[in-house]
C-alpha positions as CSV (number, residue, x, y, z in Angstrom):
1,X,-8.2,1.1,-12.4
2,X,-7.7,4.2,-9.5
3,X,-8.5,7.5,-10.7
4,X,-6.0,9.3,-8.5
5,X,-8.6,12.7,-9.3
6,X,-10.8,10.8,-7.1
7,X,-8.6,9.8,-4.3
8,X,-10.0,11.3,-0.9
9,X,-6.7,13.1,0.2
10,X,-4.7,14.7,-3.0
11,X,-0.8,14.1,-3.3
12,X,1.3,16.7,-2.7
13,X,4.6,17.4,-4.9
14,X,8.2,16.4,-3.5
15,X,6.3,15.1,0.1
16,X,7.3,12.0,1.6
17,X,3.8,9.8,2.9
18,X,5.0,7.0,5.5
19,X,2.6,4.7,7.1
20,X,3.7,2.4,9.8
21,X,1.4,-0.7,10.3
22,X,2.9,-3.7,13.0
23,X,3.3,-6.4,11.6
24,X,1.2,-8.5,13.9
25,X,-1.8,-6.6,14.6
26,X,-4.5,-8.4,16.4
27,X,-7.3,-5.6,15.5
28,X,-9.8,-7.2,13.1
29,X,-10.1,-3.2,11.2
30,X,-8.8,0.0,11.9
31,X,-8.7,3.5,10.1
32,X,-5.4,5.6,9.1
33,X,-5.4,8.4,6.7
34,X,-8.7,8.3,5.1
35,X,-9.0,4.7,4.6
36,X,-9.9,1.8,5.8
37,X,-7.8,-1.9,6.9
38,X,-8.6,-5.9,7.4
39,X,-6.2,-7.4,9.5
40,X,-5.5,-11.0,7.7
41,X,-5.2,-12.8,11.3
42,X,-2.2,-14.5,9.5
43,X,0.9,-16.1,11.7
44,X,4.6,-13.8,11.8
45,X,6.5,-14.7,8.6
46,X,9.9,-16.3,10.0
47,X,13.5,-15.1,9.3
48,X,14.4,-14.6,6.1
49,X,14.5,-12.1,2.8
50,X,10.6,-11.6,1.2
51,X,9.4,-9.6,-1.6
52,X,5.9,-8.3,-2.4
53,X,4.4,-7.2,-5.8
54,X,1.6,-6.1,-7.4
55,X,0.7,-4.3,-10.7
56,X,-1.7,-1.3,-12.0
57,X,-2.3,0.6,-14.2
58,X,-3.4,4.8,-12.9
59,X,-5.7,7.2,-14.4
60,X,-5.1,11.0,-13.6
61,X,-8.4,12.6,-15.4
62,X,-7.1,11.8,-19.2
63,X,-3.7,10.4,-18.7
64,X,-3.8,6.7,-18.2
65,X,-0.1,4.9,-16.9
66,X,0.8,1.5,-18.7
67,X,0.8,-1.3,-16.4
68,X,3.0,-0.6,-13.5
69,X,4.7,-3.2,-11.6
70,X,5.9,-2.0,-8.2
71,X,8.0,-4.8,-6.1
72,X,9.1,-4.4,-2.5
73,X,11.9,-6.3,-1.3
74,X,12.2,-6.8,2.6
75,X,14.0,-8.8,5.4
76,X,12.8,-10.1,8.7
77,X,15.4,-10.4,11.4
């Protein structure tokens, strides 16, 4: 579980984050916004429509979520 009390750089109310990562990144690790990557070395996906999705459940000091299921639908021209 992610404490978001913990995180290293707080959320601010009704502010938009984006981070832009390439798709096909040859660096092994790099740094953005207080954390740390691991490129996967993985081959481009071909054409087509993907989704991604992953569940979790968040902790802000005494309030705990349910489990959370976010799910990110995207398409590669």
């Amino acid at each position: 579980m992610f404490d978001i009390g913990q995180a290293a750089m707080p959320l601010v109310v009704n502010y938009t984050y984006t981070l832009s990562v390439p798709w096909k990144d040859d660096r092994e690790s790099w740094d953005a916004l207080y954390h740390s990557f691991k490129g996967l070395s993985r081959d481009m996906l071909p054409k087509g429509k993907y989704f991604t999705e992953f569940s979790h459940q968040f902790s802000f000091g005494s309030i705990r979520t349910d489990l959370l299921t976010f799910r990110i639908n995207f398409q590669i021209d």
